[in-house]
N, C-alpha and C positions, 0 to 999 in steps of 0.2 A: 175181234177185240185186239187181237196180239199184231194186226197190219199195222200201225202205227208205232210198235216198238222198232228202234235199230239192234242188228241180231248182231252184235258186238262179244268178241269173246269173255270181254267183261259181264258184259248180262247174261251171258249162256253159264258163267261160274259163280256169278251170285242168284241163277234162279235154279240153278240145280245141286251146289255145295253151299256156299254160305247162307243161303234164305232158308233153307231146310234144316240144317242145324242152329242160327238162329232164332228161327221161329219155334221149333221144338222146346228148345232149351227156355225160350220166356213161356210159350202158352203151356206147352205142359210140365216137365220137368220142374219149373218154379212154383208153377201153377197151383197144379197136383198134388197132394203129399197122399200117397197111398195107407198112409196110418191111419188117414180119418174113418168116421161110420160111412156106409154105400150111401145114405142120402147125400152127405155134405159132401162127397166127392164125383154125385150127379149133377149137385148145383153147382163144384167148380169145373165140369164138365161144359154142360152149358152158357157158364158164365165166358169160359175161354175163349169158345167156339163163336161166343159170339162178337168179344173183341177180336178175336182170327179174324172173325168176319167183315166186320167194319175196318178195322188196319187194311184190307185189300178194295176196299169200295172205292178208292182213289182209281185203283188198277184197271177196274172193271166199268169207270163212269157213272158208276147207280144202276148198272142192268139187274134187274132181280132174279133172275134164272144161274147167272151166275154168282148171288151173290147167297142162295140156297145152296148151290154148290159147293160152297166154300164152308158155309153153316156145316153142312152135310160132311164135309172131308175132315172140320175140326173136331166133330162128335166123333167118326170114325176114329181119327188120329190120336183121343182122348179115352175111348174104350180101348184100343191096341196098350195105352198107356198104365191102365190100369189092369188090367187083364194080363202083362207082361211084366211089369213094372222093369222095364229096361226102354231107354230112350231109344236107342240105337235101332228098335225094330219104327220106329214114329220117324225119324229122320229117313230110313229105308224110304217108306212108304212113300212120305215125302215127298223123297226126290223122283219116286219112280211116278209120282204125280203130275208132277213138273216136266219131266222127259216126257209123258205123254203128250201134256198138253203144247209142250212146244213144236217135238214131232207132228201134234196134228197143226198145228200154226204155218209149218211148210210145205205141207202138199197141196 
C-alpha cells in the first residue's frame, strides 16, 4: 500500500507526530467524554472508530483487510482512552503504530 507514498521528511513527521496527536485529539479526546454511562461511551467508541476508519479509506484505496485494521486499532485506541482517561498514552500508541507500519513499508 505504502509503495506509492514519497518518504519525504514531511510525511515521515506528519505520519508519526502530527497525524497521531491530531487524530487522537478529534477521534478520542473530543470524542470521548469519560463522564458518560459505559454504554454511551461504547457507542462513542464504535462510532469514532468508525469515522477513524473511513477518514483513512482514502489511504488505503478501499482494501478491506486494511480497513478492519484501522476499525481494529481505533477501538483499541478508544479502550486505552477510557480505561486511562489520559490522551497521551493513545497518541503513544499511535505513533508506535505508525513507526511500525512504516518500518515495515522499507524492508
Amino acid at each position: 500500500m505504502l509503495e506509492s507514498f514519497s518518504f519525504s521528511i514531511l510525511f515521515i513527521i506528519n505520519s508519526l507526530v502530527i497525524g497521531p496527536i491530531y487524530e487522537e485529539f478529534i477521534y478520542r479526546f473530543i470524542f470521548i467524554n469519560n463522564n458518560w454511562q459505559v454504554k454511551v461511551k461504547l457507542a462513542a467508541v464504535i462510532l469514532s472508530s468508525l469515522i477513524f476508519t473511513f477518514s483513512h479509506g482514502v489511504s488505503v484505496d478501499g482494501n478491506i483487510a486494511m480497513l478492519v485494521q484501522f476499525l481494529m486499532l481505533g477501538i483499541g485506541l478508544g479502550i486505552i482512552y477510557i480505561r486511562t482517561n489520559n490522551i497521551f498514552y493513545c497518541i503513544c500508541t499511535h505513533f508506535f503504530y505508525n513507526s511500525f507500519v512504516l518500518l515495515m513499508s522499507l524492508v
